[in-house]
C-alpha positions as CSV (number, residue, x, y, z in Angstrom):
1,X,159.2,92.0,83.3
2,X,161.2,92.2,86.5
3,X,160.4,89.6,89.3
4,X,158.1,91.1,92.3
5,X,159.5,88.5,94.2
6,X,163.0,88.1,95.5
7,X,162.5,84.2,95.2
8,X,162.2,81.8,92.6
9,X,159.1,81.7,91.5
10,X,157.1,78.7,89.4
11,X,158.2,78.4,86.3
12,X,154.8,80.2,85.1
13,X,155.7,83.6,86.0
14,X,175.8,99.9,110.9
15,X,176.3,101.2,113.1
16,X,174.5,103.2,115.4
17,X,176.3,106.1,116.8
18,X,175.6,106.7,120.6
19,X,175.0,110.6,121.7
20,X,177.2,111.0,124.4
21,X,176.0,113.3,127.3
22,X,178.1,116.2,128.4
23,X,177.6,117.1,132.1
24,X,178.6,120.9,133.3
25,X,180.5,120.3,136.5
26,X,181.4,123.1,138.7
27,X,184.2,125.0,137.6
28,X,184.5,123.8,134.2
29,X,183.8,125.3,130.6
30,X,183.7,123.8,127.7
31,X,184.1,126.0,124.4
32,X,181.1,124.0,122.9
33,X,179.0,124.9,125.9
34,X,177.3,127.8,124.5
35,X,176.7,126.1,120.9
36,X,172.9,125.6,120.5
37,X,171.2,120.9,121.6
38,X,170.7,119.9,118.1
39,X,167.1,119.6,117.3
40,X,165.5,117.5,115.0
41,X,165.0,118.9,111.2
42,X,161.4,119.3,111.1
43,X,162.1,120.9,107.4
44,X,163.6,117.1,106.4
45,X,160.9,115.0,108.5
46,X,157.9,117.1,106.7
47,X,159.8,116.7,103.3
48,X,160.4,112.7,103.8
49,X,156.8,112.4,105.2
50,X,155.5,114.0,101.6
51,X,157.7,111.7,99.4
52,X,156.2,108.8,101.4
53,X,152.8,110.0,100.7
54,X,153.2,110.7,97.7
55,X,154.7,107.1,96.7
56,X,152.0,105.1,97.9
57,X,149.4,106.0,95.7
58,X,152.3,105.0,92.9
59,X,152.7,101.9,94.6
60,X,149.6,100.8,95.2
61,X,148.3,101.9,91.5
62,X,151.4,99.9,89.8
63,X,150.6,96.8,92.0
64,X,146.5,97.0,91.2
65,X,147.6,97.8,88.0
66,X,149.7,94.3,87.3
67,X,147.0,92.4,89.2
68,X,144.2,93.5,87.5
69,X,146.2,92.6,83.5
70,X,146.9,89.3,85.6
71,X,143.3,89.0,85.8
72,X,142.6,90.0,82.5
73,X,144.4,86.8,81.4
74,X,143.6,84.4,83.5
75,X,139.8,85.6,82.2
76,X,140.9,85.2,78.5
77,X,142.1,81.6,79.2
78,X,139.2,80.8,81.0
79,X,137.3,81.5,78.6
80,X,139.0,79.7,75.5
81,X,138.9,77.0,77.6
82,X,135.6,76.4,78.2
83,X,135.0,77.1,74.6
84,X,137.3,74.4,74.3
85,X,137.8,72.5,76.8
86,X,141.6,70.1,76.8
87,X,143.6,68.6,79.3
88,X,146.3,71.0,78.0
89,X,144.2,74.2,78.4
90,X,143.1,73.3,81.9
91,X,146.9,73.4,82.8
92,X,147.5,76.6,80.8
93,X,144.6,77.8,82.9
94,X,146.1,76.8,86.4
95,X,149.2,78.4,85.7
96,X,147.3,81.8,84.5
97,X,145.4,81.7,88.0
98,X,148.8,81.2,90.2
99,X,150.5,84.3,88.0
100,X,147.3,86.2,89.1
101,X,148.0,85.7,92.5
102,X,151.6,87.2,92.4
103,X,150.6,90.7,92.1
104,X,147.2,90.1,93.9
105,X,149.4,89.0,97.2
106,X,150.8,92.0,97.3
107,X,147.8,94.0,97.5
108,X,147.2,92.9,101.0
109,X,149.3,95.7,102.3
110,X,146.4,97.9,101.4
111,X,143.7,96.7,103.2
112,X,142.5,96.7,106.8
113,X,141.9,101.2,106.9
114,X,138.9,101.5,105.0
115,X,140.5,102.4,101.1
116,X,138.6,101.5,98.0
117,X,139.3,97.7,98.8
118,X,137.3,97.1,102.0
119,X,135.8,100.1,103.0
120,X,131.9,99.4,104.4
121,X,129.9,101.0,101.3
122,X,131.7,100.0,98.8
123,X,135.1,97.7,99.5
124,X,134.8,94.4,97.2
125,X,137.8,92.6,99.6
126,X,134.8,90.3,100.4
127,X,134.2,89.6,96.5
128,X,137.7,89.1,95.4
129,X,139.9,86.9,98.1
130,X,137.3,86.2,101.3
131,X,138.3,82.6,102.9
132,X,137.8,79.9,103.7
133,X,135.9,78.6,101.6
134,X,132.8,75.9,101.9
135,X,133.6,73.3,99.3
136,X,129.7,72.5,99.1
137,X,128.3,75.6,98.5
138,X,129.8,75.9,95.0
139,X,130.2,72.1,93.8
140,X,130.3,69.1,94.4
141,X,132.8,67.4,97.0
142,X,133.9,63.8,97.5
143,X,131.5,62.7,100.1
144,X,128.3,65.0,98.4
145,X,128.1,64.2,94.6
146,X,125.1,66.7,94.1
147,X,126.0,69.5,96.7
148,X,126.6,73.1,95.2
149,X,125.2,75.8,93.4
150,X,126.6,74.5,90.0
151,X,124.6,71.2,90.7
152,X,121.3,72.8,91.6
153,X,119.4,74.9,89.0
154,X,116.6,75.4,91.8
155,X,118.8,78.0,93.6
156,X,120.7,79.0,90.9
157,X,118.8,78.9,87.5
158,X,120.9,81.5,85.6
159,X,124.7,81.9,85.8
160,X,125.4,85.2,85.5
161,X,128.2,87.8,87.0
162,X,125.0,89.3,89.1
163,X,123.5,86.2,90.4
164,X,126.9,84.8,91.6
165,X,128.1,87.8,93.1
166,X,124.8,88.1,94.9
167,X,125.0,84.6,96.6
168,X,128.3,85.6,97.9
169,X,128.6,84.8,102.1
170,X,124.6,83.9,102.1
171,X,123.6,81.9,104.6
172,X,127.0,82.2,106.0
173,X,130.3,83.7,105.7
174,X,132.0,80.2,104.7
175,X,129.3,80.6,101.4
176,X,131.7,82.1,99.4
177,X,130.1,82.0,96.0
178,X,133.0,84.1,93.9
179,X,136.5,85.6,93.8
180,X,140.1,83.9,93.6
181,X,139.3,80.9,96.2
182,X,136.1,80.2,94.4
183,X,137.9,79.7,90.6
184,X,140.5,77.6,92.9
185,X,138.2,74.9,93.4
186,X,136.9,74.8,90.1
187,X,140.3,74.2,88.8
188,X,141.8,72.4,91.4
189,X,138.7,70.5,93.5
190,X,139.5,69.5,97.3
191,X,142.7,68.8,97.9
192,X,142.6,65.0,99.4
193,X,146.4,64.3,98.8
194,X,149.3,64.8,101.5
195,X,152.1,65.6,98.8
196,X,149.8,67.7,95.7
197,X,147.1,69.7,95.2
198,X,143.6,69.0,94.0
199,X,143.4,66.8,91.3
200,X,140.1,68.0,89.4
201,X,139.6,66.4,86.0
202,X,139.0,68.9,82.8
203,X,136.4,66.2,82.1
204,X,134.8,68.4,84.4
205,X,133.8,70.8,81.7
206,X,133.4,68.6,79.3
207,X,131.2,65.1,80.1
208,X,130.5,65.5,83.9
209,X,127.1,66.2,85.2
210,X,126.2,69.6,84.7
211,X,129.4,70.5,82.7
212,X,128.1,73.5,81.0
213,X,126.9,75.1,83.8
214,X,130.6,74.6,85.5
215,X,131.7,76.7,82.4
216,X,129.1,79.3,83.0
217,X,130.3,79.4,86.6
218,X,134.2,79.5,86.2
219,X,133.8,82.7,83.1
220,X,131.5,84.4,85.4
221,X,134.0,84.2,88.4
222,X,136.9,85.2,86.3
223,X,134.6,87.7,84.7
224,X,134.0,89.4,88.7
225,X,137.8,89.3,89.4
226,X,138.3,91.4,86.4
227,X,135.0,94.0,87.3
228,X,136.5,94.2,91.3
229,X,140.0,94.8,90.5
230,X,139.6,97.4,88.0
231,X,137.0,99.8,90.6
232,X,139.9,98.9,93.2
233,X,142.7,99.7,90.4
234,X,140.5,103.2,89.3
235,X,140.4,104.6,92.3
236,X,144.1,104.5,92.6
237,X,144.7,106.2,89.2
238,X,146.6,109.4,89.1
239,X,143.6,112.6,88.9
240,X,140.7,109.9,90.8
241,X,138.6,110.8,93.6
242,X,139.6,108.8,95.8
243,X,143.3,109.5,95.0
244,X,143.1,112.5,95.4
245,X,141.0,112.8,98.7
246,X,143.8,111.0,100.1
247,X,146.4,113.2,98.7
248,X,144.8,116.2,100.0
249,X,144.9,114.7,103.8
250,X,147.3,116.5,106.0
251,X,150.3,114.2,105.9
252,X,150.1,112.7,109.7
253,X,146.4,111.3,108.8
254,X,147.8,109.6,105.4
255,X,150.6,107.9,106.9
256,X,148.6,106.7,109.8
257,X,146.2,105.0,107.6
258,X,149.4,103.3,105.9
259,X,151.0,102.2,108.8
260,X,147.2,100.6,110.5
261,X,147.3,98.5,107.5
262,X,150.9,97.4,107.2
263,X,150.5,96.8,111.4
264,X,147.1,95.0,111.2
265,X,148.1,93.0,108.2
266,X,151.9,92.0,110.1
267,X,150.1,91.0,113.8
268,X,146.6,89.9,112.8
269,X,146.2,88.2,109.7
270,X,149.5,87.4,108.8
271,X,151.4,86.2,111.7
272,X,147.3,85.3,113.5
273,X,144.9,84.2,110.7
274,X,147.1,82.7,107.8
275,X,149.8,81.2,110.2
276,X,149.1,81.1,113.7
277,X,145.5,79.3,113.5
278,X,146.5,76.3,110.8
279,X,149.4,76.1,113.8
280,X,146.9,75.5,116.1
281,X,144.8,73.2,114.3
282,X,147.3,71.7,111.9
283,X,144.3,71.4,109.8
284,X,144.5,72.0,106.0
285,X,141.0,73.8,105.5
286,X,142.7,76.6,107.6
287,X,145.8,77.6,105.0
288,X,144.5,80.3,102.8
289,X,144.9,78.8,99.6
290,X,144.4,75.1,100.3
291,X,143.3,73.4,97.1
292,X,146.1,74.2,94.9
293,X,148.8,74.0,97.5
294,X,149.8,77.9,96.9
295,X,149.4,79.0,100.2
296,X,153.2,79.0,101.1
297,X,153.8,82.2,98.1
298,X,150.4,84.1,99.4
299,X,152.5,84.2,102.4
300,X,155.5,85.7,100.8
301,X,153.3,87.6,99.1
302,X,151.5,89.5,101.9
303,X,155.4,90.3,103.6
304,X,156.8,91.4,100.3
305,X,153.5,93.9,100.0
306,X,154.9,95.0,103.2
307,X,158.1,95.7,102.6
308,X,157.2,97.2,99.9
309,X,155.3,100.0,101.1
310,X,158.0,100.1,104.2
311,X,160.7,101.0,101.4
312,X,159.0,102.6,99.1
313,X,159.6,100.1,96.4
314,X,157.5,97.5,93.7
315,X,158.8,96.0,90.8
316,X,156.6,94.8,88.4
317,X,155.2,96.0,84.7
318,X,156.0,99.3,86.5
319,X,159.1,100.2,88.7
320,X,158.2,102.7,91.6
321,X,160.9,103.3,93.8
322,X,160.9,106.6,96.1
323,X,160.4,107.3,99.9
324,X,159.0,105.2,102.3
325,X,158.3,104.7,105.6
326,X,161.4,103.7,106.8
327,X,163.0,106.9,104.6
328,X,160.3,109.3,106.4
329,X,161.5,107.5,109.8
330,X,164.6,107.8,109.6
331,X,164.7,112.1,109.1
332,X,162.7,111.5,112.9
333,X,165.2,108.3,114.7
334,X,167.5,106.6,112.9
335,X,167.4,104.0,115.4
336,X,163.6,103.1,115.1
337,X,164.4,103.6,111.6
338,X,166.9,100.7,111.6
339,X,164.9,98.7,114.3
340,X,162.2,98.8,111.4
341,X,164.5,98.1,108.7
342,X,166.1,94.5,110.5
343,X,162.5,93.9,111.3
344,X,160.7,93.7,108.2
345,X,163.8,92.2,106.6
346,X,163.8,89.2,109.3
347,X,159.8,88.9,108.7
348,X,160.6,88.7,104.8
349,X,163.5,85.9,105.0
350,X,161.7,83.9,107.5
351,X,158.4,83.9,105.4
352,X,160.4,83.0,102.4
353,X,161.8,79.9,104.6
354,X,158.6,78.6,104.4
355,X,158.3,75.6,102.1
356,X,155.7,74.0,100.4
357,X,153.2,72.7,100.4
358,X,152.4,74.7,103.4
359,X,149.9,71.8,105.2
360,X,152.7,69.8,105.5
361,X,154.5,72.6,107.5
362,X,151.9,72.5,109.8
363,X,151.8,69.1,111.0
364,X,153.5,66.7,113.7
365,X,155.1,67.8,116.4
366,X,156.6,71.1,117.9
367,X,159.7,70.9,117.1
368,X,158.9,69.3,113.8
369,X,160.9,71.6,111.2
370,X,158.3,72.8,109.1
371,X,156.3,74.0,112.2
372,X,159.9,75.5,113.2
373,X,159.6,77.4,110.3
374,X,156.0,78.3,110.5
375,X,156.5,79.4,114.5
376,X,159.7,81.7,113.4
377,X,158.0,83.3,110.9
378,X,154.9,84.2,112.8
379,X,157.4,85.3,116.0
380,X,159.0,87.6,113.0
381,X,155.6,89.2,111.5
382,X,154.4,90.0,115.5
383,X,158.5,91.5,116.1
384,X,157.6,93.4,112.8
385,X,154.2,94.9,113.7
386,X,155.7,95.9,117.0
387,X,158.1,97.9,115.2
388,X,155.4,99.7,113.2
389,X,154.0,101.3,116.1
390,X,157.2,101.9,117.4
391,X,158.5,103.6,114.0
392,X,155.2,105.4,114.2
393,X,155.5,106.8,117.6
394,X,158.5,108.5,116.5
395,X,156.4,110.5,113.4
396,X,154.1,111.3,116.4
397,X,151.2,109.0,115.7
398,X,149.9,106.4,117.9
399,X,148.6,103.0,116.2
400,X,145.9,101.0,117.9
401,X,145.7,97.3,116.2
């Protein structure tokens, strides 16, 4: 399977021309003079705006689609080993929960318009990925030995898919009882070292207190991830409701939805929430994936979900490659076009310049060069959002994020 990523991965997976004016001055003809101002090909923009349209749902299907057999995996692995529990399978395991979150990343670029992911009624955003994460709510930590759900039958007496899911974000919205972050911690623990991640024991599962139930926990977690992602994945299939609602838009409306998630992701939780705050802070429980020290490729991941839908491109299990945004642009200015183009380029080589682990980027002083790296690639997202609304202004839609 092609790479997703235009990075090495762990080893488990021109020139613009310038119009010039002509000025009629007194006395002098031009034979052009009578030939008709160029307009813009509204045939062409209308044509490039249904090809981007109509590649997104591709897109976003194929990437749901890779995610969710990602899932299916890791789920399989989690549960041979807690059938069996080995020092071997718990790193088999760790591996299968890092390839998930390849394709997952991506998906990022789908969120923040109300689609099947994180709609009000419905959206299971919450249920798969929500961060941070309290430590103590789930299990035990270093300075609380008995803390957790895991550890106290009282408030949780029977594991289930249903009962975890239902303790999700009560009490609080740091109680995050289930999804990616949640089997993170149970394979990882807290991360307490400055050059690794976590450094949970699969003893854990096998002669620690209240073992078993940390078995039931993990399969009913990986279980959930599997349940979320296949509604999300469903609702994207070619013929679904959903689908085909969002086919059936007039084409203005569906690309503004697009381009409010590709914006909000670039400016407010990209560049603000996963970068810009742990800047601020330089305190590890603010990267996104903090206890396995992956937090560096959901970065990457979240640009190249971007760019993806920006070019109208994903390679994965599934090869989509057709108009996108910057395509449908470029029939309205070929200079906001390109504007776009350099932008979301420069956001995707200055995320990849980010190294691991990410909360040692974050740390020391300004001009420390992790933090360099960090500040230029947050600088890059913002220059990247701003071009979004830009790009959209010249398809005639005006973007609020």
């Amino acid at each position: 399977m092609a790479q997703p990523f235009p990075f090495p991965l762990p080893r488990f997976v021109g020139i613009a021309l310038l119009g010039l004016s002509l000025t009629a001055f007194s006395g002098c003809k031009d034979d052009d003079d009578d030939k008709p101002t160029p307009t813009v090909n509204e045939a062409a923009i209308a044509e490039a705006q249904v090809a981007a349209v109509s590649t997104y749902p591709d897109l976003v299907y194929a990437t749901y689609s890779d995610a969710l057999s990602a899932a299916q995996v890791l789920n399989s692995k989690a549960q041979a080993f807690v059938r069996t529990p080995s020092a071997a399978g718990f790193d088999d395991l760790r591996l299968a929960w890092k390839a998930a979150r390849v394709p997952y990343n991506q998906t990022d670029a789908f969120r923040f318009y109300g689609g099947p992911i994180d709609n009000d009624t419905s959206g299971v955003e919450g249920l798969l990925n929500a961060w941070p994460l309290d430590e103590k709510y789930i299990d035990y930590t270093v300075d609380d030995a008995n803390s957790g759900l895991i550890n106290d039958p009282g408030a949780l007496p029977v594991i289930s898919k249903t009962t975890v899911e239902a303790l999700n974000e009560q009490g609080g919205e740091t109680n995050i009882s289930c999804g990616y972050h949640a089997v993170e911690f149970l394979l990882w623990g807290q991360d307490l070292s400055a050059t690794g991640p976590g450094a949970r024991p699969f003893t854990d599962y096998t002669t620690a207190p209240n073992a078993s139930r940390r078995g039931q926990y993990l399969i009913a977690c990986t279980e959930l991830i599997v349940e979320h992602l296949t509604l999300v994945r469903n609702a994207w299939a070619p013929g679904a409701a959903y689908r085909t609602t969002f086919m059936a838009l007039p084409k203005k409306d569906a690309l503004t939805q697009v381009l409010i998630g590709l914006g909000r992701l670039s400016k407010g939780e990209l560049a603000g929430e996963r970068m810009q705050v742990a800047l601020d802070n330089q305190d590890q429980e603010d990267e996104h994936s903090c206890f396995s020290d992956y937090t560096d490729l959901d970065l990457k991941g979240n640009e190249q979900g971007i760019w993806n839908v920006l070019n109208g491109t994903y390679v994965g299990s599934t090869t989509v490659s057709n108009g996108g945004i910057i395509a449908a642009v470029r029939k309205a200015s070929a200079t906001k076009a390109d504007a776009l183009k350099a932008a979301t380029d420069d956001a995707r080589a200055k995320t990849l310049a980010i190294q691991a682990p990410f909360d040692q980027e974050i740390i020391g002083a300004d001009s420390a060069p992790g933090r360099t790296r960090v500040r230029a690639a947050v600088t890059s997202c913002r220059t990247q959002a701003d071009q979004i609304v830009a790009a959209a202004q010249a398809l005639g839609i005006t973007l609020v994020l």
